[in-house]
C-alpha positions in Angstrom: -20.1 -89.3 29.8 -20.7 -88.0 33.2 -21.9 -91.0 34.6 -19.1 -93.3 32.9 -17.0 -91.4 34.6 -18.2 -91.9 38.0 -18.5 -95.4 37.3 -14.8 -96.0 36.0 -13.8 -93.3 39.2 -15.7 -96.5 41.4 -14.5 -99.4 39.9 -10.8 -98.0 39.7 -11.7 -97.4 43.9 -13.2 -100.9 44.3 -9.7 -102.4 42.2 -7.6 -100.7 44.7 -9.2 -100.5 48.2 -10.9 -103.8 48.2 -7.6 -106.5 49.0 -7.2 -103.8 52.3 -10.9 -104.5 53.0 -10.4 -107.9 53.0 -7.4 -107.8 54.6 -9.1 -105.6 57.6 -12.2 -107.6 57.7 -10.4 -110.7 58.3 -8.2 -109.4 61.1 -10.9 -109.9 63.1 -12.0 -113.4 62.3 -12.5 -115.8 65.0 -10.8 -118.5 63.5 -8.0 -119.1 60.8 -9.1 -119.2 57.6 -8.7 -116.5 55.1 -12.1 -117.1 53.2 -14.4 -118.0 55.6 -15.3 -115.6 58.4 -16.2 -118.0 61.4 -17.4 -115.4 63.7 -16.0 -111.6 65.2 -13.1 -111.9 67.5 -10.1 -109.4 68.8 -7.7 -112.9 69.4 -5.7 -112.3 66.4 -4.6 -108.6 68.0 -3.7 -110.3 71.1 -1.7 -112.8 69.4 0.3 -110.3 67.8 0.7 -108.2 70.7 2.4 -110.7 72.9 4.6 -112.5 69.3 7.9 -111.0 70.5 9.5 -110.9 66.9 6.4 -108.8 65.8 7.1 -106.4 68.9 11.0 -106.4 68.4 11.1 -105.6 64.5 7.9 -103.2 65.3 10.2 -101.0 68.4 13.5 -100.7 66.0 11.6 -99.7 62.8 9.7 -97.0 64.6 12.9 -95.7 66.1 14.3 -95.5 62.7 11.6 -94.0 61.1 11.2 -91.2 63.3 15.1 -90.6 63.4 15.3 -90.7 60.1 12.2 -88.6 59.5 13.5 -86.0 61.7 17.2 -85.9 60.5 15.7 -86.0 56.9 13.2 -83.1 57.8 16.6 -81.0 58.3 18.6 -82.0 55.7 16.0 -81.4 53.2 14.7 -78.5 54.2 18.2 -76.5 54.7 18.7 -78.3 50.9 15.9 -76.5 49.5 16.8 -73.6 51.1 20.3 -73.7 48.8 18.3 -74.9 46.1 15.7 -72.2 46.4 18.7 -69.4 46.4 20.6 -70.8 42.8 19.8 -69.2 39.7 20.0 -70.8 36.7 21.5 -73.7 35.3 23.2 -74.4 38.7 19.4 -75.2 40.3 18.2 -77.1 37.4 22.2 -79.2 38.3 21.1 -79.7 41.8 17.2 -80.3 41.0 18.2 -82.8 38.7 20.4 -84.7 41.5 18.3 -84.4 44.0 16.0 -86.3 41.9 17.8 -89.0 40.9 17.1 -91.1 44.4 13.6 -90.4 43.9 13.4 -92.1 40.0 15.9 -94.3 40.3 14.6 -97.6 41.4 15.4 -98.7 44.9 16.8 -101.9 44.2 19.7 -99.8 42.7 20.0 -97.2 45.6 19.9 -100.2 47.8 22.8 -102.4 46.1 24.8 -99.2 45.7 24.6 -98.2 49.7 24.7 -102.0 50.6 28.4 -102.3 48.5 29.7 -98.8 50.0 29.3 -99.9 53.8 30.9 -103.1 53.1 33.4 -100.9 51.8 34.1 -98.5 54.2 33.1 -100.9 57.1 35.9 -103.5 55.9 38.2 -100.7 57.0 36.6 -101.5 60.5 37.7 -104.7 61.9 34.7 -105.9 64.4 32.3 -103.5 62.7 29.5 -104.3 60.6 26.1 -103.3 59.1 23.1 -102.7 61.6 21.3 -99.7 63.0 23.5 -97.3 62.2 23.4 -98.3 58.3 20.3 -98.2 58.0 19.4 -95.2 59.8 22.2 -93.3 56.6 20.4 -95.4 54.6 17.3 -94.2 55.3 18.1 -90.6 55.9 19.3 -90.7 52.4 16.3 -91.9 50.7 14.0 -89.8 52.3 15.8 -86.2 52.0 14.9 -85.8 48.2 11.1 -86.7 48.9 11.9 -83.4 51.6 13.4 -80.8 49.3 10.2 -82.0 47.1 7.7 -80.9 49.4 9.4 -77.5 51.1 10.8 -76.3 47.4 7.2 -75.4 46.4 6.4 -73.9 49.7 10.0 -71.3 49.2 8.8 -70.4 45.3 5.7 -69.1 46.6 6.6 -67.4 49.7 7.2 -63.5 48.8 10.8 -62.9 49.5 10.3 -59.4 50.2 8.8 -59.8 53.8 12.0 -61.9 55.1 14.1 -58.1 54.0 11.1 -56.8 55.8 12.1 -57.7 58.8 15.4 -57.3 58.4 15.6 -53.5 57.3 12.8 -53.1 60.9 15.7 -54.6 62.6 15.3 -58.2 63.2 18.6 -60.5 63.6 19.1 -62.8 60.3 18.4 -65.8 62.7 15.4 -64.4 64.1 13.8 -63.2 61.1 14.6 -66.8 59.0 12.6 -68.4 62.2 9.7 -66.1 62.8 9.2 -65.2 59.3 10.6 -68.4 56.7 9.9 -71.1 58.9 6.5 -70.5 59.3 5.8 -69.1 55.7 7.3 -73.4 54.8 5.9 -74.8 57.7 3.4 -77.0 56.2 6.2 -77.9 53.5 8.3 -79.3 56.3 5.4 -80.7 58.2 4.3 -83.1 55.0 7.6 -83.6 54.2 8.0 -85.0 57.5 5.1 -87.0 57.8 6.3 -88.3 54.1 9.6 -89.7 55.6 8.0 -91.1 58.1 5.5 -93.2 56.0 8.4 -93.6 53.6 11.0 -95.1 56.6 8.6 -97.7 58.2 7.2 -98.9 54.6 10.3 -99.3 52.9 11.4 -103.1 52.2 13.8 -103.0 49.6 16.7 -100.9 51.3 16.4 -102.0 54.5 16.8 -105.7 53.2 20.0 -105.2 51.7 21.7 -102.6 54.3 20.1 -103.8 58.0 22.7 -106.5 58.2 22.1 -110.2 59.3 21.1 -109.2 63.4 19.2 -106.4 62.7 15.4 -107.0 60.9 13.2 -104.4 60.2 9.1 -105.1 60.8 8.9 -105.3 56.2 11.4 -108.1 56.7 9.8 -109.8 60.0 6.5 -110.1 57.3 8.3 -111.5 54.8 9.9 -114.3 56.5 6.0 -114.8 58.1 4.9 -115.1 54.7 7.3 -117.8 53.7 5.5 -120.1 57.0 2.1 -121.1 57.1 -0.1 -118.3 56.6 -1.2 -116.5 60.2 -3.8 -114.1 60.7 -1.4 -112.3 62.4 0.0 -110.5 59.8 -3.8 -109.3 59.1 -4.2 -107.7 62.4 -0.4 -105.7 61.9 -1.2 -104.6 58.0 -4.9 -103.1 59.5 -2.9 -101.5 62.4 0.2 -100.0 59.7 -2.7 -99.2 57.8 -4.3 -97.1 60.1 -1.1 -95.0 61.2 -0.9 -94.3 57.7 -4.6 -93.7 57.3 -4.3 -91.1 60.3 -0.9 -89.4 59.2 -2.4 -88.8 55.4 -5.4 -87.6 56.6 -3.4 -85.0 59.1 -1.4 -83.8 55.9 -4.4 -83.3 53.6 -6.8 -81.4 56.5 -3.9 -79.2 57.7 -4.5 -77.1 54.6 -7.7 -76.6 54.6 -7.8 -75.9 58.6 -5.3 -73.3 57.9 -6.8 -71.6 55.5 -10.5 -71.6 57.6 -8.1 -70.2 60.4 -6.9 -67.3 58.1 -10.6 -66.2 56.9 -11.3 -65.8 60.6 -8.9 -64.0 61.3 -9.8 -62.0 58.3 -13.1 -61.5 59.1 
């Protein structure tokens, strides 16, 4: 049984990972065609270095991501500090909204936001959807995936050593800062790095609430793929691949650094 296992563990690996392999191994073909590879070359990286729609929708996203990721990172975690504090049926009220925009299909959130800044933005003559909708868009979306992350952090941090430091004498602000913050800290930390990934992968939302002069790097590839087929878009889905690659990896070693930092310190 053991080895079935391992093989179904392989296969379900090989069903997954293998459309990025081919997508990576291709970014480096010397010529065009996607089932052929004519020879190793870097050409298709240079190409998409100097397409100045790739670069545009590439600067704006990453603005928005990491605004959003930060603003989100705040938002969330003071939420889950509120959350955290309720007792009773009024947390499960406020777990149960906060998780709403997390199981509720994006197309949804993404009509809904889309038909309340036409709204409010009709009240606006000369004013109409762009950066700034997106970026509340985005903030939005990604807060709930925040309180996810810090809540568990908050239920197993002992409350008694934040009253600690406030019966030795330490200033409320002081002690939530040098004693809470870095008890959550690698809550917030992978909830930020969440956002992040979250903000600069997300399609759906950003279609319906960047408006008609604003175009997020999900929606440059989209209109690319509607063109004849360029090996561009191989070379940017290796290079988005990485980031996220590198960012996962940073959230999943944290952990394990930390706790190899404590048993040092221990010893």
């Amino acid at each position: 049984m053991k080895t079935v296992g391992k093989i179904f563990n392989i296969l379900i690996f090989i069903f997954l990972y293998a459309p990025i392999f081919v997508v990576v191994f291709f970014s480096f073909n010397e010529g065009s065609s996607r089932a052929l590879f004519e020879g190793f070359s870097l050409q298709w990286y240079r190409e998409m270095f100097e397409d100045e729609l790739i670069l545009s929708s590439l600067y704006y996203p990453l603005v928005i991501a990491v605004l959003s990721a930060i603003i989100s990172t705040v938002i969330g975690t003071m939420a889950a500090l509120g959350i955290n504090a309720l007792k009773g049926w009024k947390k499960s009220v406020f777990l149960s909204v906060n998780n709403i925009p997390v199981v509720n299909p994006d197309i949804v959130t993404a009509i809904s936001m889309m038909i309340l800044f036409v709204f409010v933005l009709s009240k606006f003559h000369g004013m109409e959807m762009g950066f700034g909708t997106l970026l509340i868009a985005h903030i939005t979306f990604n807060s709930p995936y925040v309180v996810l992350s810090v809540l568990p952090k908050l239920r197993g941090m002992d409350a008694n050593i934040y009253y600690a430091a406030l019966d030795l004498g330490c200033p409320p602000l002081k002690s939530f800062l040098k004693v809470v913050i870095p008890q959550i800290m690698p809550g917030i930390v992978s909830g930020l790095i969440m956002a992040f990934t979250l903000s600069l992968d997300d399609f759906v939302i950003s279609y319906f609430n960047s408006g008609a002069t604003f175009q997020t790097l999900p929606i440059t590839i989209y209109s690319m793929t509607k063109k004849p087929y360029n090996l561009k878009l191989n070379a940017l889905s290796t290079m988005l691949f990485a980031v996220v690659l590198v960012l996962m990896l940073i959230v999943n070693l944290r952990p394990a650094a930390e706790k190899k930092k404590v048993r040092r310190t221990a010893k």
